[in-house]
PyMOL CGO cylinders between C-alpha atoms (Angstrom):
from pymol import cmd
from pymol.cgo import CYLINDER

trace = [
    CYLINDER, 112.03, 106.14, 122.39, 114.13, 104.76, 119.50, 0.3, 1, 1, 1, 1, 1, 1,
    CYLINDER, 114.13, 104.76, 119.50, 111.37, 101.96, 119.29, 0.3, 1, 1, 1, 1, 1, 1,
    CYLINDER, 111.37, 101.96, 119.29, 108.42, 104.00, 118.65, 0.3, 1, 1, 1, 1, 1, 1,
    CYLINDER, 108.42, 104.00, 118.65, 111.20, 106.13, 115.55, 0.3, 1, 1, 1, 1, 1, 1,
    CYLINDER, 111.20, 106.13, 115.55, 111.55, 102.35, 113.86, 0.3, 1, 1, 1, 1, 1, 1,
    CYLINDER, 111.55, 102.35, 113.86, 109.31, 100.47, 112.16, 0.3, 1, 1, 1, 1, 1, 1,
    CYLINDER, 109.31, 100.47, 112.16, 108.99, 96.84, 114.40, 0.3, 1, 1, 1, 1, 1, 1,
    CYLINDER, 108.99, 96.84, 114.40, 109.62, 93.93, 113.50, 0.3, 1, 1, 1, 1, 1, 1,
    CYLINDER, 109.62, 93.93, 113.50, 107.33, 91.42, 112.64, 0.3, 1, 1, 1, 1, 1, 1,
    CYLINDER, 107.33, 91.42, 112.64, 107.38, 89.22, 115.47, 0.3, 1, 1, 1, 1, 1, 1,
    CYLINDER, 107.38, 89.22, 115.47, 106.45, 92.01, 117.53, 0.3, 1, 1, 1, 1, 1, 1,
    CYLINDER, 106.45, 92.01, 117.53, 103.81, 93.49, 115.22, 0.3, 1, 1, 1, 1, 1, 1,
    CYLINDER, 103.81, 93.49, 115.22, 102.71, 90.15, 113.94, 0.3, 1, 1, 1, 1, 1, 1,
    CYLINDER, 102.71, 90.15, 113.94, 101.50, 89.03, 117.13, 0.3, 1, 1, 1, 1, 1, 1,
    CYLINDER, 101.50, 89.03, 117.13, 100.16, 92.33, 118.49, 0.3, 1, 1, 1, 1, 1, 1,
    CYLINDER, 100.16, 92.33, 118.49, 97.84, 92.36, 115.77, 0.3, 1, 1, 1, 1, 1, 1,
    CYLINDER, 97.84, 92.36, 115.77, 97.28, 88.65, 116.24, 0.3, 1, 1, 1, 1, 1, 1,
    CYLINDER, 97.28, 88.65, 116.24, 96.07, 89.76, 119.97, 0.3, 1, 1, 1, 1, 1, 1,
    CYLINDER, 96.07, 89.76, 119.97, 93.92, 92.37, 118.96, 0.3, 1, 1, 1, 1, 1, 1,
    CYLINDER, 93.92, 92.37, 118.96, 91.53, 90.13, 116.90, 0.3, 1, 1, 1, 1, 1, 1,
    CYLINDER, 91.53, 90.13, 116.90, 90.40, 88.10, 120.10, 0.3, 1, 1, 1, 1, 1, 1,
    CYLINDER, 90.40, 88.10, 120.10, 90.63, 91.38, 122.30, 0.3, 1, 1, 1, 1, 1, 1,
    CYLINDER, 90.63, 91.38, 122.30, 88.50, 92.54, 120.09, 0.3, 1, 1, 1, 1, 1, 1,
    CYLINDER, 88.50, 92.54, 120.09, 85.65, 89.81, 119.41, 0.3, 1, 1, 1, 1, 1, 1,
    CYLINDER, 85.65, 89.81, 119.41, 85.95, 88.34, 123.30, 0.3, 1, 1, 1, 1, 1, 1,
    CYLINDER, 85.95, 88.34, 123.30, 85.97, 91.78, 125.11, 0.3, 1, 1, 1, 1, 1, 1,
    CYLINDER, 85.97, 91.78, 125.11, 83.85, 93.94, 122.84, 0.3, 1, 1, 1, 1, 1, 1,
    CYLINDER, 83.85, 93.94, 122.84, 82.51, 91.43, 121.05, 0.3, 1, 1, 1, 1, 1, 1,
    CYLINDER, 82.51, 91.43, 121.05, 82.99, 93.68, 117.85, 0.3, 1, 1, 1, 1, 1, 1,
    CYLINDER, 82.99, 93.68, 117.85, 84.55, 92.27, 113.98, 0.3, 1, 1, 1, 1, 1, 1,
    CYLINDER, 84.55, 92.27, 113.98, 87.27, 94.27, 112.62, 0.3, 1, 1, 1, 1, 1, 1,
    CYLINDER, 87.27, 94.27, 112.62, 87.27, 95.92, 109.15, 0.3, 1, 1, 1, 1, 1, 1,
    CYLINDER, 87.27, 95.92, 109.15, 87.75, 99.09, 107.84, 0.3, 1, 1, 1, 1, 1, 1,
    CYLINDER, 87.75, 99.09, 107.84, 85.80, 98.48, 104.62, 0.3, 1, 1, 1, 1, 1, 1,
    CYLINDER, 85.80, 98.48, 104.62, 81.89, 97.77, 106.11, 0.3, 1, 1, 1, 1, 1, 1,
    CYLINDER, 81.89, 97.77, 106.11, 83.26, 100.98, 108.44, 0.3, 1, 1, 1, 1, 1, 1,
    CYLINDER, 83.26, 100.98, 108.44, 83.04, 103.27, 105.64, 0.3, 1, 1, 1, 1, 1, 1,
    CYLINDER, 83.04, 103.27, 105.64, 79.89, 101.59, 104.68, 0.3, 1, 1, 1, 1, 1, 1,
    CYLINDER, 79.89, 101.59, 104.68, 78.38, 102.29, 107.86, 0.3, 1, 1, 1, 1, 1, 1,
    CYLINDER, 78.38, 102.29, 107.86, 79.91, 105.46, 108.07, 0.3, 1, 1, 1, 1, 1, 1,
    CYLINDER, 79.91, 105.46, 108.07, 78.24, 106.27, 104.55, 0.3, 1, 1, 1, 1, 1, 1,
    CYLINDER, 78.24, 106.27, 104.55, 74.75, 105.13, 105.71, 0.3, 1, 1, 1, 1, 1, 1,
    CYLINDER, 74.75, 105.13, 105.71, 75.10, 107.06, 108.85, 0.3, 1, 1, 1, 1, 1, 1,
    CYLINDER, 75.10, 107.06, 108.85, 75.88, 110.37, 106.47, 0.3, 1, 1, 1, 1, 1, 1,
    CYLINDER, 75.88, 110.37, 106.47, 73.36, 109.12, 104.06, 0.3, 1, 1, 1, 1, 1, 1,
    CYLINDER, 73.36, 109.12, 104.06, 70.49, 107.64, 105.24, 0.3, 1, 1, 1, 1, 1, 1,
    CYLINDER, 70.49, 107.64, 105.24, 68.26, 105.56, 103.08, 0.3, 1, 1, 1, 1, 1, 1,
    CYLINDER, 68.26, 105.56, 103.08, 66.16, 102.97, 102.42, 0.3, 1, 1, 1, 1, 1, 1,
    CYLINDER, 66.16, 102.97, 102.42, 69.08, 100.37, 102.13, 0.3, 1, 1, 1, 1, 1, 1,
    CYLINDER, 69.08, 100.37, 102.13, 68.99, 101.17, 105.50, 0.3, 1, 1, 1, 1, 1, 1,
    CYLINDER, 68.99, 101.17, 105.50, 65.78, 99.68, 106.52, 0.3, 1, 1, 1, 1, 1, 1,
    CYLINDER, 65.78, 99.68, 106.52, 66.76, 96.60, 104.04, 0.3, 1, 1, 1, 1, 1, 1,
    CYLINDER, 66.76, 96.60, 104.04, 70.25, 95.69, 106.17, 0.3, 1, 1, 1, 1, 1, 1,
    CYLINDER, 70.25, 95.69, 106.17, 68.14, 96.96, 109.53, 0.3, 1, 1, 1, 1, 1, 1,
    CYLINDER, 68.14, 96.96, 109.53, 70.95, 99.21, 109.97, 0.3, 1, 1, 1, 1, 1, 1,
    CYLINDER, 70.95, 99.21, 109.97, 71.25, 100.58, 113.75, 0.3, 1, 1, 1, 1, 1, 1,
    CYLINDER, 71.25, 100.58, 113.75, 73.00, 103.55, 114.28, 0.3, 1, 1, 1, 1, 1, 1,
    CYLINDER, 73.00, 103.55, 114.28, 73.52, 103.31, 117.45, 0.3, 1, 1, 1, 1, 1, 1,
    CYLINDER, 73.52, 103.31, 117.45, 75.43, 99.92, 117.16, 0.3, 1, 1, 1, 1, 1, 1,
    CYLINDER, 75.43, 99.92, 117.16, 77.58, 101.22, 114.59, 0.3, 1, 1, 1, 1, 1, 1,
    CYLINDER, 77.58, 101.22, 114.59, 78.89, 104.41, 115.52, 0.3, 1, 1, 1, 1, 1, 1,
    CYLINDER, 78.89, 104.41, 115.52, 82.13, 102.93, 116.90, 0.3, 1, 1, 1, 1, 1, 1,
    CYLINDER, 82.13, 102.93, 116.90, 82.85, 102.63, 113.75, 0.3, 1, 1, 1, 1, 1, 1,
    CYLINDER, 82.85, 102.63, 113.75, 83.26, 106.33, 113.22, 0.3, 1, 1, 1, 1, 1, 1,
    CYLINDER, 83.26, 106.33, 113.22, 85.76, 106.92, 116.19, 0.3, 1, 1, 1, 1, 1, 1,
    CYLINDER, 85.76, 106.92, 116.19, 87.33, 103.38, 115.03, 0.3, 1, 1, 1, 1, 1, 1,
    CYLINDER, 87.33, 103.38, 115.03, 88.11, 104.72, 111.18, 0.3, 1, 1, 1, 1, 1, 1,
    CYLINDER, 88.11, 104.72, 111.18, 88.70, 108.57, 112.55, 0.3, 1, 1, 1, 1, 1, 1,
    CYLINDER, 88.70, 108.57, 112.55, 91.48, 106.84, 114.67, 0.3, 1, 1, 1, 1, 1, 1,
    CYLINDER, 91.48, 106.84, 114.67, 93.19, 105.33, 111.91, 0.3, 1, 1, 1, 1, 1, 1,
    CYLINDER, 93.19, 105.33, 111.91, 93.51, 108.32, 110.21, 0.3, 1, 1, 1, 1, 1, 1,
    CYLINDER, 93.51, 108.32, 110.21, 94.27, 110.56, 113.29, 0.3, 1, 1, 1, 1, 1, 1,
    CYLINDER, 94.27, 110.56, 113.29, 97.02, 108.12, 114.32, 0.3, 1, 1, 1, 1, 1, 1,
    CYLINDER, 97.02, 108.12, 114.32, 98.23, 108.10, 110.60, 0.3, 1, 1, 1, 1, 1, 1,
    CYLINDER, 98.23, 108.10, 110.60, 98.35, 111.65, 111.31, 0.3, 1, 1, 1, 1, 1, 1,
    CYLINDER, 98.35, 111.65, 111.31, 100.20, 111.67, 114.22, 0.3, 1, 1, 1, 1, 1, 1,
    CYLINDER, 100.20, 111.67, 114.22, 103.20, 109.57, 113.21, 0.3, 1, 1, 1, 1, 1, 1,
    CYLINDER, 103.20, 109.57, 113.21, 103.55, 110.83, 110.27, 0.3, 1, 1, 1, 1, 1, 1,
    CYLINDER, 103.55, 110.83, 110.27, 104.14, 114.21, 111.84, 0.3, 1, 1, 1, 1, 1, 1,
    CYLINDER, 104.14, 114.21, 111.84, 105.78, 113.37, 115.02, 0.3, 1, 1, 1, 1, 1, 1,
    CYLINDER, 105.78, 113.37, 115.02, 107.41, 110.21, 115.41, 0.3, 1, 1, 1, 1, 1, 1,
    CYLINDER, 107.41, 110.21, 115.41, 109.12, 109.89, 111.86, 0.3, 1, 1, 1, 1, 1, 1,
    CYLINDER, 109.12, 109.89, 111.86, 112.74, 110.20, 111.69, 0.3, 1, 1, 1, 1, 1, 1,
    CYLINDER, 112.74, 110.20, 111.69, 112.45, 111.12, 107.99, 0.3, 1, 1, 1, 1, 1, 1,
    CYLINDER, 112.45, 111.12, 107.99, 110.24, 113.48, 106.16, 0.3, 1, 1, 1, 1, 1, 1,
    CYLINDER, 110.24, 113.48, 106.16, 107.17, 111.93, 104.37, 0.3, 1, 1, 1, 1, 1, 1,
    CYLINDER, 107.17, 111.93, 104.37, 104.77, 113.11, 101.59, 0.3, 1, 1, 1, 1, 1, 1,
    CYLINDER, 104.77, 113.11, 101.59, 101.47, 112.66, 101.37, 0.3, 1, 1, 1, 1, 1, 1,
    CYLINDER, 101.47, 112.66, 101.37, 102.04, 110.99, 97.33, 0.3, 1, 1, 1, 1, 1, 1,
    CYLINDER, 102.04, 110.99, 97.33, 105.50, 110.00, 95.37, 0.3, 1, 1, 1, 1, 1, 1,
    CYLINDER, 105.50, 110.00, 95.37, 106.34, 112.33, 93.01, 0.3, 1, 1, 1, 1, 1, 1,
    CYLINDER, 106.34, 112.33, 93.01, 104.94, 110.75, 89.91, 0.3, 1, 1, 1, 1, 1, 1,
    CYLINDER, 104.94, 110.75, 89.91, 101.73, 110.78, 91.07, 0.3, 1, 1, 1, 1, 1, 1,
    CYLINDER, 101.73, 110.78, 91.07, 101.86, 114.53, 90.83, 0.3, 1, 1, 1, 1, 1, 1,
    CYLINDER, 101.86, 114.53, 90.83, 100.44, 114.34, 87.41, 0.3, 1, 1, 1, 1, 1, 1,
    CYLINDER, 100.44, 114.34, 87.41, 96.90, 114.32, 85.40, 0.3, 1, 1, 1, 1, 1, 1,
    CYLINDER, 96.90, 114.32, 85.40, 97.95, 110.60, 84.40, 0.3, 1, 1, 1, 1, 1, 1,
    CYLINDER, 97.95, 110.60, 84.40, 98.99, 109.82, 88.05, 0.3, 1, 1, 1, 1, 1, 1,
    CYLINDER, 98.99, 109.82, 88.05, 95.76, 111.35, 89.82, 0.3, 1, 1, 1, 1, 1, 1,
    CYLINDER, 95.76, 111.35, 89.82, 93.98, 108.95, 86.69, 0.3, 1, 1, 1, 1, 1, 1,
    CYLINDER, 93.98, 108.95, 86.69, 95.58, 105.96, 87.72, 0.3, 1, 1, 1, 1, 1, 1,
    CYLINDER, 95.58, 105.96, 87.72, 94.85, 106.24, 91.55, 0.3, 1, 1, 1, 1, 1, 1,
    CYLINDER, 94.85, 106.24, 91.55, 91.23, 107.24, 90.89, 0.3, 1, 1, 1, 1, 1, 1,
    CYLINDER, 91.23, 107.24, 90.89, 91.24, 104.11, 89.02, 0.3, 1, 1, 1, 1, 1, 1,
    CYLINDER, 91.24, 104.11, 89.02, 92.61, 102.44, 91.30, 0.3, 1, 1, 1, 1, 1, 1,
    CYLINDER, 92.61, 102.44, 91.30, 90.74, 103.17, 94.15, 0.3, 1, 1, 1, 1, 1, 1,
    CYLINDER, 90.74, 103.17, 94.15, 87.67, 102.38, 92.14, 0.3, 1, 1, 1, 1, 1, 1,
    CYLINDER, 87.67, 102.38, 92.14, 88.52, 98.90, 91.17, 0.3, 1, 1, 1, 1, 1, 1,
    CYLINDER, 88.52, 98.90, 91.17, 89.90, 98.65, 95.87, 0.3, 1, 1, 1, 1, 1, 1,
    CYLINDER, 89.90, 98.65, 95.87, 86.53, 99.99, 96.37, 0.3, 1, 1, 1, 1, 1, 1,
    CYLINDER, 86.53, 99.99, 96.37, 84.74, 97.37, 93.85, 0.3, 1, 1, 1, 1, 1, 1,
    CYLINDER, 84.74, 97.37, 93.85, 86.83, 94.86, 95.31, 0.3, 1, 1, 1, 1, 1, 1,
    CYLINDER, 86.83, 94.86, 95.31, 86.01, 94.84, 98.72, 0.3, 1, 1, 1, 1, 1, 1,
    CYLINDER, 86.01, 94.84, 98.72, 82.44, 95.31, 98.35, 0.3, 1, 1, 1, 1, 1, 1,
    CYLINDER, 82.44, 95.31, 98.35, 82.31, 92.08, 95.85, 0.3, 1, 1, 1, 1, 1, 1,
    CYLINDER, 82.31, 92.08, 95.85, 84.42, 90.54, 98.28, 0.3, 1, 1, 1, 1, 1, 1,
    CYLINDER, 84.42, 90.54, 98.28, 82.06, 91.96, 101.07, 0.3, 1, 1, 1, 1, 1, 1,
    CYLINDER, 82.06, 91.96, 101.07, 84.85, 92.38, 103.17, 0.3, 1, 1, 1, 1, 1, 1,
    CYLINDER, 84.85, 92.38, 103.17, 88.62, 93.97, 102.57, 0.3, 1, 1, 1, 1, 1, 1,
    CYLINDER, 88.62, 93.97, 102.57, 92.17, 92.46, 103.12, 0.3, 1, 1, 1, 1, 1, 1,
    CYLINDER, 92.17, 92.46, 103.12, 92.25, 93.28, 107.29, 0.3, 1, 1, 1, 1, 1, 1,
    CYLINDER, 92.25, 93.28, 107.29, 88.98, 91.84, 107.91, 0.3, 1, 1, 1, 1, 1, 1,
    CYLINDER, 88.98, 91.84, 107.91, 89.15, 88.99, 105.20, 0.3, 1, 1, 1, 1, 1, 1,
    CYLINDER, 89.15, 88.99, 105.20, 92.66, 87.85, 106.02, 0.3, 1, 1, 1, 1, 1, 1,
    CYLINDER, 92.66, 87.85, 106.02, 93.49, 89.03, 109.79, 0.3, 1, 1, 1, 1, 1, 1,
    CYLINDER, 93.49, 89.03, 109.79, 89.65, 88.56, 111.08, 0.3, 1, 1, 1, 1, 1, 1,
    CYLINDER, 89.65, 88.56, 111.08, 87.70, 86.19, 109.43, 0.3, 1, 1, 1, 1, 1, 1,
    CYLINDER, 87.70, 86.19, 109.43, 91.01, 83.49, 108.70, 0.3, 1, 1, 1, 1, 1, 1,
    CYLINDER, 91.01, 83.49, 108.70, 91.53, 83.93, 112.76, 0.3, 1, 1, 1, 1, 1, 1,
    CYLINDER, 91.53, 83.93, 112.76, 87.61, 82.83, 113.05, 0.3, 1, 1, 1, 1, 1, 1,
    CYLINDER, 87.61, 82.83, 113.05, 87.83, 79.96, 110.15, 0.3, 1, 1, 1, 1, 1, 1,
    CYLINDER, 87.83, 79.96, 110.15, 85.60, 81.41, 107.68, 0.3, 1, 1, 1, 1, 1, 1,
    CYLINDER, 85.60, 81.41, 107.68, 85.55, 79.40, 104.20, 0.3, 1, 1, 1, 1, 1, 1,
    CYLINDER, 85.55, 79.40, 104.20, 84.45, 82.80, 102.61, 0.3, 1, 1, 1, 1, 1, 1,
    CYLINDER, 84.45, 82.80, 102.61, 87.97, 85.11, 103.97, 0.3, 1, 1, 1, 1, 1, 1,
    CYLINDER, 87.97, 85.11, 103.97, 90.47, 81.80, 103.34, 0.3, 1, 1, 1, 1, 1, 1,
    CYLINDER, 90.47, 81.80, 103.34, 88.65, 82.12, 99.31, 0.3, 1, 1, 1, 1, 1, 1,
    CYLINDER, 88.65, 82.12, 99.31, 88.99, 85.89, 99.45, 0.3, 1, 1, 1, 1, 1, 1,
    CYLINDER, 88.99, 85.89, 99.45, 92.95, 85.96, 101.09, 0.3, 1, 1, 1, 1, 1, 1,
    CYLINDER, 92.95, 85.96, 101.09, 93.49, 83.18, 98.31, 0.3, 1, 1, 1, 1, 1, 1,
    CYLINDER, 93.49, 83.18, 98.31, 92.00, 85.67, 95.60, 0.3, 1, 1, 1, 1, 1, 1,
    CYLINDER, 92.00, 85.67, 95.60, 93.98, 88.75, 97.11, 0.3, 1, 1, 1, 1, 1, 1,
    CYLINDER, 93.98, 88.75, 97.11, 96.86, 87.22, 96.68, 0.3, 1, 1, 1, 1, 1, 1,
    CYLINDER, 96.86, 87.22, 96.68, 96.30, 85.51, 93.12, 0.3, 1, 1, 1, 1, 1, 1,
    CYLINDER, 96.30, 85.51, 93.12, 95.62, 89.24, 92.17, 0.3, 1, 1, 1, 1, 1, 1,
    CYLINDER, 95.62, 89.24, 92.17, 98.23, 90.43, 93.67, 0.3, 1, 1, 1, 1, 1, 1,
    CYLINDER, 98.23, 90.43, 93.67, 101.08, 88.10, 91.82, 0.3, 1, 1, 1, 1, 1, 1,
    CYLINDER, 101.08, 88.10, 91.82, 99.21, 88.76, 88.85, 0.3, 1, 1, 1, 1, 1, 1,
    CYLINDER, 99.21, 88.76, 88.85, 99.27, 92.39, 88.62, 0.3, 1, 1, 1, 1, 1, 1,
    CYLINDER, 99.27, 92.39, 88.62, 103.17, 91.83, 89.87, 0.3, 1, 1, 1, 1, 1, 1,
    CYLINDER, 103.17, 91.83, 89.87, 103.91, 89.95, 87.13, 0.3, 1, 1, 1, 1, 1, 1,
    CYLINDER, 103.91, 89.95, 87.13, 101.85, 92.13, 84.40, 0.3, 1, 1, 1, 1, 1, 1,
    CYLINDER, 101.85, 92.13, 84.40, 103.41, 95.20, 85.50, 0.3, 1, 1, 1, 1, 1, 1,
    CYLINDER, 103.41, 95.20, 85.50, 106.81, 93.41, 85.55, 0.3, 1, 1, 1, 1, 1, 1,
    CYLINDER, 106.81, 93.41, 85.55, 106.83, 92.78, 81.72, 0.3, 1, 1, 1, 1, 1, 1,
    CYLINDER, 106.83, 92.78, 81.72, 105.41, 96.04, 80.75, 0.3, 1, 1, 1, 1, 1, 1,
]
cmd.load_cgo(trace, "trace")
């Protein structure tokens, strides 16, 4: 039981998630990302006539819904139940009119990233690098580049 308490280490949970890309593609032949998830999810909600322009299916895409309501739920449940330590929902500083700012901001510029990127980090760099795709090796490259930079940016201020 102490296992499920710890976090694992990564050559455990590197190679489970490793497995679960061709489990995925091979036995429900099915691409993994949580970012064109909420975009289904929000032309499910929302119907419209970008719909009609992607021929959107409905019916093909509602695993999406129980795939992103699982991540959350399981979230959820760890949190809860399997931490040895209490957690909170935000740090403390973001308790604040400037800290709500700066993750409203920052989930704006996620949110613009991923859909420029037409893809986010977990489908990018765990799905479409396991595949070969030029476009996710470009986009990793770029998540990383932005990544340093910011590190080093907010480093000197």
């Amino acid at each position: 039981m102490d296992l499920l308490h710890e976090p694992w280490p990564w050559y455990i949970a590197g190679p489970l998630i490793g497995l679960f890309v061709p489990v995925l593609l091979i036995v429900v032949n099915k691409m993994l990302g949580i970012s064109s998830s909420f975009d289904h999810i929000c032309m499910m909600a929302l119907p419209t006539a970008k719909q009609a322009m992607f021929k959107f299916k409905t019916e093909e895409n509602s695993w999406k819904l129980a795939f992103s309501a699982g991540i959350a739920l399981g979230a959820f449940i760890v949190a809860q139940f399997m931490s040895s330590a209490p957690l909170h929902f935000l740090p403390e500083q973001h308790h604040t009119t400037e800290g709500y700012v700066k993750l409203f901001l920052g989930g704006m510029l996620v949110g613009f990233g991923t859909r420029y990127a037409n893809g986010c980090t977990s489908g990018h760099s765990i799905f479409g690098l396991s595949i070969l795709q030029s476009s996710s090796l470009k986009a990793t490259l770029a998540f990383f580049a932005g990544g340093l930079l910011y590190t080093f940016i907010a480093s000197i201020l």
